[in-house]
DORODREN-904202 format. One record per residue (C-alpha): x, y, z; residue number from 0; residue in three letters. Coordinates in Angstrom, 1 decimal, m for minus. Each point is the difference from the previous one (the first is absolute). Example, Ala and Ser with C-alpha at 12.3 -4.5 7.8 and 13.67 -1.06 7.14 Angstrom:
<<12.3, m4.5, 7.8>, 0, ALA>
<<1.4, 3.4, m0.7>, 1, SER>
end
This chain:
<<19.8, m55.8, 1.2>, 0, UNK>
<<1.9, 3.0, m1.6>, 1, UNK>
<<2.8, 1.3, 3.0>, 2, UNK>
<<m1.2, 3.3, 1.1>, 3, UNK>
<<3.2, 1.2, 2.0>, 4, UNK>
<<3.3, m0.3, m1.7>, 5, UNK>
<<2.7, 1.9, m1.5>, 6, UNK>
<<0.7, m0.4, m4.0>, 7, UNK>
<<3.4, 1.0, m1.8>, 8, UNK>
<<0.2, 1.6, m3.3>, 9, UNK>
<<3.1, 1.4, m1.9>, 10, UNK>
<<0.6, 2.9, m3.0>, 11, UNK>
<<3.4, 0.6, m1.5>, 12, UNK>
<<0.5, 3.6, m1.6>, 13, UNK>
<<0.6, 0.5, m3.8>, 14, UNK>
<<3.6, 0.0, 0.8>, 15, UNK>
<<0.0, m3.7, 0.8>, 16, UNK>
<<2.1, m1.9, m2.4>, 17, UNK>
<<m3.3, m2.3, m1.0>, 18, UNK>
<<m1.9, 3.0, m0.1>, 19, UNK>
<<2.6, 1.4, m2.3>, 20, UNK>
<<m0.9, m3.2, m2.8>, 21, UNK>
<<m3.2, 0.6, 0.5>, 22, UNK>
<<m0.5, 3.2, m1.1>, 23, UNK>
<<2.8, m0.3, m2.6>, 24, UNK>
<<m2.3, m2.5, m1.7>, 25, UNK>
<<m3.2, 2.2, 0.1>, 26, UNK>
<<1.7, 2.9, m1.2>, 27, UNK>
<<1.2, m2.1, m3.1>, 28, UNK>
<<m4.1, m1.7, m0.4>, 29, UNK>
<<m1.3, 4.1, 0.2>, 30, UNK>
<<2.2, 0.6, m2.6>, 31, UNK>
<<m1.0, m2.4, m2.1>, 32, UNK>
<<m4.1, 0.7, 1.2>, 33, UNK>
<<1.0, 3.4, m1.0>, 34, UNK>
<<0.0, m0.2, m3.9>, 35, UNK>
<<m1.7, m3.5, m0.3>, 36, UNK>
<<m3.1, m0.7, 2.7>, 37, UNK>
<<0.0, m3.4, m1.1>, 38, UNK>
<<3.5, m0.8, 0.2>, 39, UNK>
<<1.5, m3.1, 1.7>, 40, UNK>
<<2.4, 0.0, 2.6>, 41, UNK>
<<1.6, m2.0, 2.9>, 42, UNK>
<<3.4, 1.5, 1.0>, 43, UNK>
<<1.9, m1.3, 3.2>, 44, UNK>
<<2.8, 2.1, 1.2>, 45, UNK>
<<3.0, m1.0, 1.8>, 46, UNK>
<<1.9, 3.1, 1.9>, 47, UNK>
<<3.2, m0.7, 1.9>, 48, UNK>
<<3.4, 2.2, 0.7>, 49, UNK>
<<m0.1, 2.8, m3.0>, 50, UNK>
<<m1.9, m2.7, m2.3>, 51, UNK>
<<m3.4, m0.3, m1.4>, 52, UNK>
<<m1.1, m3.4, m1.9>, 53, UNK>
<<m3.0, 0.1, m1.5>, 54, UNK>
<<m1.7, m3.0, m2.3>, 55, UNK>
<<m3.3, m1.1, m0.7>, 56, UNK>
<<m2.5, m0.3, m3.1>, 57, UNK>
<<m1.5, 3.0, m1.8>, 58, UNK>
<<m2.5, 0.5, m3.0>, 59, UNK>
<<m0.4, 3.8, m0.8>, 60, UNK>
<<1.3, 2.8, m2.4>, 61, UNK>
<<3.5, m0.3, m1.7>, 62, UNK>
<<0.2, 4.2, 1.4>, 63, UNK>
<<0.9, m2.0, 3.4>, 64, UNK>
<<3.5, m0.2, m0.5>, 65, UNK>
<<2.6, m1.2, 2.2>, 66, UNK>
<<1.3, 3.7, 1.1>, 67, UNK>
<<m3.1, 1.3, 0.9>, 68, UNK>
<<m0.7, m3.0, 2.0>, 69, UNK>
<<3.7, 0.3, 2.0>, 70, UNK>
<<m1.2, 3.6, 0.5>, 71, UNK>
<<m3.1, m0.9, 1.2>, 72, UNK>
<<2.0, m2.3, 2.7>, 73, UNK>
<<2.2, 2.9, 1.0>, 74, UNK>
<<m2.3, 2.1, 0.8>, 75, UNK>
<<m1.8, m1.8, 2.4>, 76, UNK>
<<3.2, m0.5, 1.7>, 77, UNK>
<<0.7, 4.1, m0.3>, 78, UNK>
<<m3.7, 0.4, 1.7>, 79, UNK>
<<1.0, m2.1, 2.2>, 80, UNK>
<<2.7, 2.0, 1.2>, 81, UNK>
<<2.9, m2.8, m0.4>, 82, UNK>
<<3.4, 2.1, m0.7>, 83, UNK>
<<2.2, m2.3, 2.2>, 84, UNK>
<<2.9, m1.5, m1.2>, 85, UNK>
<<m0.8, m3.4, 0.2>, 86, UNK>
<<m3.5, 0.6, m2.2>, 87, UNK>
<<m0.4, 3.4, m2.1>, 88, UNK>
<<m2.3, 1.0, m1.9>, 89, UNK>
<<2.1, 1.2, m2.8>, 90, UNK>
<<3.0, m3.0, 0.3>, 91, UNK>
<<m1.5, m3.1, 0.8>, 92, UNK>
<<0.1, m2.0, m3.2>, 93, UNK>
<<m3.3, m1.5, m1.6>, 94, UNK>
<<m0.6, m3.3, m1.5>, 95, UNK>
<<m3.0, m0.7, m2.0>, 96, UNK>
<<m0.6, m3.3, m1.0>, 97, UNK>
<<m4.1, 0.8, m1.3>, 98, UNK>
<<m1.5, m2.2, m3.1>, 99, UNK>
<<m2.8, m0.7, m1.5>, 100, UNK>
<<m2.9, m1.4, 1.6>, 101, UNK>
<<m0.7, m3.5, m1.0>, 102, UNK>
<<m2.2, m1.3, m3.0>, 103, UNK>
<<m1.2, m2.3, 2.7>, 104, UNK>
<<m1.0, 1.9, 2.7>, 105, UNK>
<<m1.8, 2.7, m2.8>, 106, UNK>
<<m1.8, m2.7, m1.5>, 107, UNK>
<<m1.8, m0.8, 3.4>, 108, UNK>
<<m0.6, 3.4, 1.0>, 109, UNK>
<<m1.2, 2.1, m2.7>, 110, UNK>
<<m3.2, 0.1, m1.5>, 111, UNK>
<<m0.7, m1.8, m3.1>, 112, UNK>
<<m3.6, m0.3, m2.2>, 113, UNK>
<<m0.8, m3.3, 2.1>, 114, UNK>
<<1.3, 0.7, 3.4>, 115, UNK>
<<m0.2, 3.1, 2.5>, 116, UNK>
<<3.4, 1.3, 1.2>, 117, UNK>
<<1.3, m2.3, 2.7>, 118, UNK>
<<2.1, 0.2, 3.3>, 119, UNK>
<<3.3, 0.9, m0.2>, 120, UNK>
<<0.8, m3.3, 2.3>, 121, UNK>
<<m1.3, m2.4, 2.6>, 122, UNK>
<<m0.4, 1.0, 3.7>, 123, UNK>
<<m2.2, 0.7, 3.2>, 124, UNK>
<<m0.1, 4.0, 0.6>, 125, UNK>
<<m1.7, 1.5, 2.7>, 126, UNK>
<<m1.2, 3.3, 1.3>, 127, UNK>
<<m0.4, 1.7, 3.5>, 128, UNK>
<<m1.8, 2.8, 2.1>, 129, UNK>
<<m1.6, 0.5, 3.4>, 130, UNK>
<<m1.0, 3.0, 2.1>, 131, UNK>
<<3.5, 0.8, 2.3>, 132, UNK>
<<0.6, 2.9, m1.9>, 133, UNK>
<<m1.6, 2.8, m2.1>, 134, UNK>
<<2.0, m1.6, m3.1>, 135, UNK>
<<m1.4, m3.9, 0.5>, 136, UNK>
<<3.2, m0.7, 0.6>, 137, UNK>
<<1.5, m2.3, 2.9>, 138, UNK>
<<1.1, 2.6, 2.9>, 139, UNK>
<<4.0, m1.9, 0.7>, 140, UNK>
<<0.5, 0.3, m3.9>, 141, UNK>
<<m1.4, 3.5, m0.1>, 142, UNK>
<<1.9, 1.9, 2.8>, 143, UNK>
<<2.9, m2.1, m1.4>, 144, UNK>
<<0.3, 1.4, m2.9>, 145, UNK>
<<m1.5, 4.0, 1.2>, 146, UNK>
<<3.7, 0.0, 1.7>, 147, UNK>
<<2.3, m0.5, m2.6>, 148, UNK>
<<m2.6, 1.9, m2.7>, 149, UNK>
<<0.9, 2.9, 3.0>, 150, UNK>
<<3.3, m0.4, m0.2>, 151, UNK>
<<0.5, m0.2, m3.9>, 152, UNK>
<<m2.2, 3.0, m0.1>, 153, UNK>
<<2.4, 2.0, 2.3>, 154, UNK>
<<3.0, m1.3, m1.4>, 155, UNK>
<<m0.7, 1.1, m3.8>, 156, UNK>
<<m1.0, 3.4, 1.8>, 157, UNK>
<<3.7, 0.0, 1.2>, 158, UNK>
<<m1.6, 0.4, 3.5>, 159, UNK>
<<2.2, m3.0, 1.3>, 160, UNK>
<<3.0, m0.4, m2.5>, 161, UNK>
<<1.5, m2.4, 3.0>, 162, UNK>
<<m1.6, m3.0, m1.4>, 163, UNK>
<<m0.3, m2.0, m3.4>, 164, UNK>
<<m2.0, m1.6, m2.0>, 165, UNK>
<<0.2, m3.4, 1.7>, 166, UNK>
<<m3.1, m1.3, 2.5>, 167, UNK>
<<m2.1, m2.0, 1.7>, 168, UNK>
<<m2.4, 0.2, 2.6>, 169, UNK>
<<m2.1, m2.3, 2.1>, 170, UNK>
<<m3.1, 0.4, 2.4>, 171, UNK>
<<m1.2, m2.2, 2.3>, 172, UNK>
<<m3.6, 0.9, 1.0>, 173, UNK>
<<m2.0, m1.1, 3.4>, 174, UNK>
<<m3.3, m0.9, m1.0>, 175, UNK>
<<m3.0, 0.0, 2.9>, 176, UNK>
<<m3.5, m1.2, m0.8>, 177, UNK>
<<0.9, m0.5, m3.7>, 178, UNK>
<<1.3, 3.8, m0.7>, 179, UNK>
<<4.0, 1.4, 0.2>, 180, UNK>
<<m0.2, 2.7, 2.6>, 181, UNK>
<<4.3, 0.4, 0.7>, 182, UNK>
<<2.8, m0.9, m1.9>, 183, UNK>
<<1.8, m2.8, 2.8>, 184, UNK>
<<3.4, 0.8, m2.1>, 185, UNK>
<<1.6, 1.5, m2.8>, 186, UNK>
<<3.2, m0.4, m2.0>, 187, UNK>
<<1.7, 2.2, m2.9>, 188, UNK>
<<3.1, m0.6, m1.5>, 189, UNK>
<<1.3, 2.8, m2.3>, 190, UNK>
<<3.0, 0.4, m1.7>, 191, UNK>
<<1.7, 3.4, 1.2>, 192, UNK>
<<3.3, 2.0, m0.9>, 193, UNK>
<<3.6, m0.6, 1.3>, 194, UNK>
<<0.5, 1.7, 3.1>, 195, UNK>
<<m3.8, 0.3, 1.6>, 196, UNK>
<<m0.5, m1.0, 3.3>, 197, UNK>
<<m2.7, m2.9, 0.7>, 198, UNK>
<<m1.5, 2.4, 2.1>, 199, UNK>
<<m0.7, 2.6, m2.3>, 200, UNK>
<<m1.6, m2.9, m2.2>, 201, UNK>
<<m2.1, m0.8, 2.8>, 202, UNK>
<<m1.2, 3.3, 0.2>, 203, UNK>
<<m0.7, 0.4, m3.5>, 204, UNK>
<<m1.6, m3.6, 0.0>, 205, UNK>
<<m2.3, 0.8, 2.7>, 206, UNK>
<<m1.5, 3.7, m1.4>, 207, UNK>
<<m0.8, m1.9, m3.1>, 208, UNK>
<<m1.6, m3.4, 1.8>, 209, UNK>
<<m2.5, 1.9, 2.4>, 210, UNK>
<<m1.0, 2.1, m3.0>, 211, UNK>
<<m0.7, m2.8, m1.8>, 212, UNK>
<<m2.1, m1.9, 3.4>, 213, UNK>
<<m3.7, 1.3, 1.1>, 214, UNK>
<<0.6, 1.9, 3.1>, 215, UNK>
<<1.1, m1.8, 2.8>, 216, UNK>
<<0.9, m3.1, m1.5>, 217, UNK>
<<4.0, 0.5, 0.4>, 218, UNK>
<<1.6, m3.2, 2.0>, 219, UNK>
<<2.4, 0.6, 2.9>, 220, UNK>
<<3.5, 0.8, m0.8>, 221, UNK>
<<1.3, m3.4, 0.8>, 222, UNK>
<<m2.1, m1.2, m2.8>, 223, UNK>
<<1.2, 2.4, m2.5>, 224, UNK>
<<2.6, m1.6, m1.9>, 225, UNK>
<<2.1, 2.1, m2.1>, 226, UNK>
<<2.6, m1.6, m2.2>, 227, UNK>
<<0.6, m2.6, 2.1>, 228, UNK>
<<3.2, m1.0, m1.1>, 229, UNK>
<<1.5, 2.9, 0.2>, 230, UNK>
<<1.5, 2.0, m3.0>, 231, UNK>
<<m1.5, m0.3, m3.6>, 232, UNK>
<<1.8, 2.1, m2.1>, 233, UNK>
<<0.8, m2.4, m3.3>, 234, UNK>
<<m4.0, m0.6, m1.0>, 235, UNK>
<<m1.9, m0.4, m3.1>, 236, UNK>
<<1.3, m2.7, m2.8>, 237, UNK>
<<3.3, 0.5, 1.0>, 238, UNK>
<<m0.3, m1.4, 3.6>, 239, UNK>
<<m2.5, m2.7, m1.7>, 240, UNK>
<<m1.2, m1.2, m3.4>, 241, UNK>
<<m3.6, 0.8, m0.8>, 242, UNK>
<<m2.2, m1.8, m2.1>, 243, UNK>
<<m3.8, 0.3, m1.4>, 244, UNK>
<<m2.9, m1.5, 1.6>, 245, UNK>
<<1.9, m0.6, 3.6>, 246, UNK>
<<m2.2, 2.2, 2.3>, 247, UNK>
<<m3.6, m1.2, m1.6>, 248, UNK>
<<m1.2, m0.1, 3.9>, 249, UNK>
<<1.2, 3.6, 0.4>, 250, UNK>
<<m1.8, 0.7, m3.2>, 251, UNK>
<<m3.8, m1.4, 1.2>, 252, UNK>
<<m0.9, m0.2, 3.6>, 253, UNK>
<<2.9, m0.5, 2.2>, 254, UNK>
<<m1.1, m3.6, 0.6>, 255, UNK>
<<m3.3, 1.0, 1.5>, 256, UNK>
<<m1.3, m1.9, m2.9>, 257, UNK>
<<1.0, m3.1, m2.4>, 258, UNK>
<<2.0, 1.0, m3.0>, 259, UNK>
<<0.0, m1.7, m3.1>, 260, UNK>
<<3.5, m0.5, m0.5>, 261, UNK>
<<0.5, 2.2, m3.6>, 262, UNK>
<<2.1, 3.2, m0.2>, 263, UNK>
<<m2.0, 2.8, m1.3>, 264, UNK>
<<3.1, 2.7, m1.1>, 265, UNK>
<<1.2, m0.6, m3.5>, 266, UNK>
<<m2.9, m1.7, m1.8>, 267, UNK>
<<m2.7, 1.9, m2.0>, 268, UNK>
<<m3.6, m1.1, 0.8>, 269, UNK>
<<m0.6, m2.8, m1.8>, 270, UNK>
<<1.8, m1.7, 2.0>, 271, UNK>
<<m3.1, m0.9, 2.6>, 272, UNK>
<<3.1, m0.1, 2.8>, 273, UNK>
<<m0.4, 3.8, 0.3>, 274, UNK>
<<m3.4, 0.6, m1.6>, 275, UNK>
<<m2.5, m2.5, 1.7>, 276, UNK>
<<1.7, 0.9, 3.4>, 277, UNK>
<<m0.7, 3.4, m1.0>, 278, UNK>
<<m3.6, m0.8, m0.5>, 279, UNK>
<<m0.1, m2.4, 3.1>, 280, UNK>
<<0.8, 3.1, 2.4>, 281, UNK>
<<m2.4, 2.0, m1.9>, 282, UNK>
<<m2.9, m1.9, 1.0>, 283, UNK>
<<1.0, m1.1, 3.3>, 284, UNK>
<<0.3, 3.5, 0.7>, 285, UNK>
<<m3.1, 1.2, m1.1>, 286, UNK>
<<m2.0, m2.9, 1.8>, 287, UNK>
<<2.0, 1.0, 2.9>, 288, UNK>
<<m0.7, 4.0, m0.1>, 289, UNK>
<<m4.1, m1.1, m1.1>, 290, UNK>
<<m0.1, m1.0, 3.7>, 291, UNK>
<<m0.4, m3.9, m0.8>, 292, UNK>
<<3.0, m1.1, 1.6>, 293, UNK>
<<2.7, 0.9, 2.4>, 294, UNK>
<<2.7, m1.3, m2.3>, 295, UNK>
<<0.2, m2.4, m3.1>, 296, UNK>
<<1.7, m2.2, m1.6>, 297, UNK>
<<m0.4, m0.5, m3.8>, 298, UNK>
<<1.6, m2.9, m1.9>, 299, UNK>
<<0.6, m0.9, m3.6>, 300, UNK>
<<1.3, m1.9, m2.3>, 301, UNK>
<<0.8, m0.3, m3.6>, 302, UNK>
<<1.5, m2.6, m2.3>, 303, UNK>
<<2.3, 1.6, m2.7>, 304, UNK>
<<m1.8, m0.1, m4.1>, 305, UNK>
<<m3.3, 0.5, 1.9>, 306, UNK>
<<m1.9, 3.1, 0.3>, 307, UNK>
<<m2.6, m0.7, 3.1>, 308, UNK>
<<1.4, m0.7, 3.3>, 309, UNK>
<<m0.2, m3.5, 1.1>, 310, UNK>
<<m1.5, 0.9, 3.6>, 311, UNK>
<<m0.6, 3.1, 2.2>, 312, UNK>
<<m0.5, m0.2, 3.3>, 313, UNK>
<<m1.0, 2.6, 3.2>, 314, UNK>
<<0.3, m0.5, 3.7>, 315, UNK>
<<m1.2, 2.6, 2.3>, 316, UNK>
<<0.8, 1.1, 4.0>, 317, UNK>
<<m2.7, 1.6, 1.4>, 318, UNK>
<<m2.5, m0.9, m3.1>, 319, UNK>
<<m2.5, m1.7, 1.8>, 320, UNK>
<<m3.4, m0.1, m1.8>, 321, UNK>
<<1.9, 0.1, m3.4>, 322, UNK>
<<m1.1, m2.7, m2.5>, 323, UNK>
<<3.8, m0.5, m1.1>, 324, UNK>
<<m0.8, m2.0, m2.9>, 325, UNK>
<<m2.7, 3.1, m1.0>, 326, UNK>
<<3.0, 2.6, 0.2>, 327, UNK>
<<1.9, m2.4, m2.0>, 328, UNK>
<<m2.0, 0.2, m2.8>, 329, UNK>
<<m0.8, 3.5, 0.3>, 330, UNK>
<<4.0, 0.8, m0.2>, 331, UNK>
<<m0.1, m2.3, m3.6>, 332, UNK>
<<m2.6, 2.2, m1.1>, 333, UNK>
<<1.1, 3.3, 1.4>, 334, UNK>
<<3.5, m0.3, m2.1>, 335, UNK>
<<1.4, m2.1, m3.0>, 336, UNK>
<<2.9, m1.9, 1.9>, 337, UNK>
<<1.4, m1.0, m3.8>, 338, UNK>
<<2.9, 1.1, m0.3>, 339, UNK>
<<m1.1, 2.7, m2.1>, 340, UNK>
<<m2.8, 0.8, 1.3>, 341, UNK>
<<2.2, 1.2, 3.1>, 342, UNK>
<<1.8, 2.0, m1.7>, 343, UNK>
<<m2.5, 1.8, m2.0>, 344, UNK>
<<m2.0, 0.3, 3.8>, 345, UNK>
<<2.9, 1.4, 1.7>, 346, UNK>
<<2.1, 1.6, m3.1>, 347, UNK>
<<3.2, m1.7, 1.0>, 348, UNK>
<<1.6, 0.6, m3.6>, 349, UNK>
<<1.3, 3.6, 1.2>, 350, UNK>
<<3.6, 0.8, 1.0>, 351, UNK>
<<m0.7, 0.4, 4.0>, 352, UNK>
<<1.8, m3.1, 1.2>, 353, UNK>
<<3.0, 1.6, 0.9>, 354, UNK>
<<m1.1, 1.9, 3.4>, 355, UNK>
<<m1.5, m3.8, 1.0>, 356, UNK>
<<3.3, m1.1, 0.7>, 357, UNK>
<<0.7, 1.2, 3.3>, 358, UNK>
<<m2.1, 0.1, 2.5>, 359, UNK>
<<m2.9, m2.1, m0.7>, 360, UNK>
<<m2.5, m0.6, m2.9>, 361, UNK>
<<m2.9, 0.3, 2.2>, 362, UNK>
<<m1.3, 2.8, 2.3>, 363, UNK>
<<1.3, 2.9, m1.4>, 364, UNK>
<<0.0, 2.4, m2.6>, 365, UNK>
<<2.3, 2.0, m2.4>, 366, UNK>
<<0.4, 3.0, 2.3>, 367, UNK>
<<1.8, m2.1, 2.8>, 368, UNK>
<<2.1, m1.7, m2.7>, 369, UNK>
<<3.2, 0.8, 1.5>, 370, UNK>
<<2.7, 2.4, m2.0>, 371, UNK>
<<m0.8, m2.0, m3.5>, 372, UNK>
<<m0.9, 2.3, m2.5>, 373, UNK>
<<m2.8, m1.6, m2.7>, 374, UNK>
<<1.8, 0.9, m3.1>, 375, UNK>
<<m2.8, m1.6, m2.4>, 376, UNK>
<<m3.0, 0.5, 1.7>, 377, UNK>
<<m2.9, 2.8, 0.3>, 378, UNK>
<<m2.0, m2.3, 2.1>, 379, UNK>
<<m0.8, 1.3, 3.4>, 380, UNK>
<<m1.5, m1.1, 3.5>, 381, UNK>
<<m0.1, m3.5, 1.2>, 382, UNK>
<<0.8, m3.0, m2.6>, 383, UNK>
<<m2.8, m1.7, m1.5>, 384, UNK>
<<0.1, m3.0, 2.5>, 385, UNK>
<<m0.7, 2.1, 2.9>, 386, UNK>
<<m3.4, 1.2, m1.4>, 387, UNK>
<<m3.0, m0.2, 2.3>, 388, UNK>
<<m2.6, 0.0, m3.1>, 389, UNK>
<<m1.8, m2.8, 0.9>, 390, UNK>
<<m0.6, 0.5, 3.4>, 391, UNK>
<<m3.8, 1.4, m0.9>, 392, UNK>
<<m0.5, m3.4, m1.8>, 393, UNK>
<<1.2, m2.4, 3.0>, 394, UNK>
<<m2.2, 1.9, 2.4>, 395, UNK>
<<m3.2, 0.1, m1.7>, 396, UNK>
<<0.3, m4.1, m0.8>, 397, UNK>
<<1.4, m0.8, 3.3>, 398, UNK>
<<m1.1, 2.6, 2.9>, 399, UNK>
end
């Protein structure tokens, strides 16, 4: 039997985090290259560590993508940022770029020829996540987790708290009774913050932002408010530690509410079915969750790389109880193409709009509480594609 009372963890890091740093280094160089060729190829890792940005990877796209205007792209996520420290700058740290072309290989079994459809980028199990703790689907410890440091980067680019930096992370510990959160049990923010400030005044700031962030009432006691725990935290971002792509893929889903497949999403364009069928995994356990079927789900699949239909998809509901599982199934198969390209024609994933993904969360949220990234090549407005709700009329009238 599920537990009904408990408490459940989850962590966010801010966009200032070195990790967080790679991550949206490498979308900012896959918009640009979305931005004059849809169907361009792209997987770009970035390494960022004291005043030094490595970047390699694979690319197919148009010979206009030249190696300047990629380093530019990569400095000015870092200037958005708000990195002018002298350990990482925006304008000094040096930039390596060590980007080829895509293999022959790797082309051969994904694109489209006159026998075969277009195929998965590569192998792997995906999976996708919602349930009802929150107006966004969204798991509440993930949630508030990352409301706090979106309120503190939003306040921070308004110059309303110049104290601190660009470097955070938060945690939220959430007591659970009968099945639903009802208080946060504890809470901890680390944030990096000037020379000079008192832990006190960080406390103060830190707190402001936190019960903002929490439903009323929910704050924990001050003995379980943990504030840079440590102590000082002035040297943060890449300088205090290296940063790479792909390490906070937890952070990015559902805060380990819910399995993860193991693929990085920032950096790849969406053939690659790591970021594209986990896309399309949250976008229909979200709208089975919001047609009322389910209190959460849990949607898996799997793809084998060269091969366009995915090998297996599988549902498991909470709270789904006269749900013919096997019925949804099938209904999901026929509801949406899960080819590769058939999700990316359903959810137009070849746009430039990958960049405000990188902090903060794919899932549950929307452009407007992006954070302080600006979408440079983008028109596109409202919620991304993935967090549509367009089939919940469908689910109900088959299931309810």
């Amino acid at each position: 039997m599920t537990r009904r009372n408990y408490l459940f963890t989850s962590e966010s890091v801010s966009e200032g985090h070195p990790d967080k740093v790679a991550d949206q280094i490498s979308d900012a160089i896959l918009d640009l290259y979305l931005s004059e060729d849809p169907e361009a190829r792209v997987a770009v890792e970035t390494l960022t560590t004291t005043n030094r940005i490595v970047l390699a990877g694979e690319v197919r796209g148009p010979g206009s993508i030249t190696p300047a205007r990629i380093e530019e792209a990569a400095r000015q996520v870092v200037r958005q940022i708000g990195y002018e420290q002298d350990g990482f700058h925006w304008a000094e740290a040096a930039v390596d770029i060590y980007i080829h072309d895509q293999s022959a290989e790797i082309a051969k079994g994904v694109d489209a020829s006159a026998n075969k459809d277009e195929g998965a980028g590569d192998q792997g199990i995906m999976f996708g996540f919602a349930c009802d703790e929150t107006d966004a689907f969204m798991p509440a410890p993930l949630y508030y987790a990352h409301n706090t440091l979106r309120a503190l980067s939003r306040s921070r680019h308004a110059g309303a708290i110049p104290e601190l930096g660009p470097d955070a992370k938060s945690q939220v510990s959430l007591r659970y009774e009968n099945g639903v959160p009802v208080a946060a049990e504890s809470i901890v923010v680390s944030t990096q913050h000037q020379e000079g400030v008192s832990q006190e005044r960080v406390r103060d700031i830190i707190r402001q932002h936190v019960e903002t962030a929490l439903p009323d009432g929910w704050m924990c006691g001050e003995e379980d408010f943990y504030v840079n725990p440590t102590g000082t935290f002035v040297v943060g971002g890449p300088d205090g530690d290296a940063g790479l792509t792909g390490r906070k893929i937890v952070v990015d889903t559902y805060g380990g509410a819910a399995p993860h497949g193991g693929g990085a999403f920032s950096g790849k364009d969406p053939t690659k079915v790591d970021r594209s069928a986990a896309y399309a995994a949250r976008y229909l356990a979200k709208n089975v969750v919001a047609a009322g079927l389910a209190k959460s789900c849990v949607l898996q699949l799997s793809y084998a790389i060269g091969v366009s239909d995915p090998l297996s998809l599988y549902v498991d509901l909470e709270g789904g109880e006269g749900v013919d599982v096997r019925r949804l199934e099938e209904t999901l198969r026929q509801l949406m193409d899960l080819t590769p390209r058939g999700i990316r024609e359903h959810l137009q994933l070849n746009q430039p709009f990958y960049l405000p993904t990188a902090s903060y969360g794919h899932f549950g949220r929307t452009y407007g509480d992006k954070g302080p990234l600006s979408l440079p090549f983008s028109q596109h407005e409202g919620s991304f594609p993935w967090e549509k709700l367009d089939l919940v009329d469908h689910l109900k009238a088959e299931f309810l």
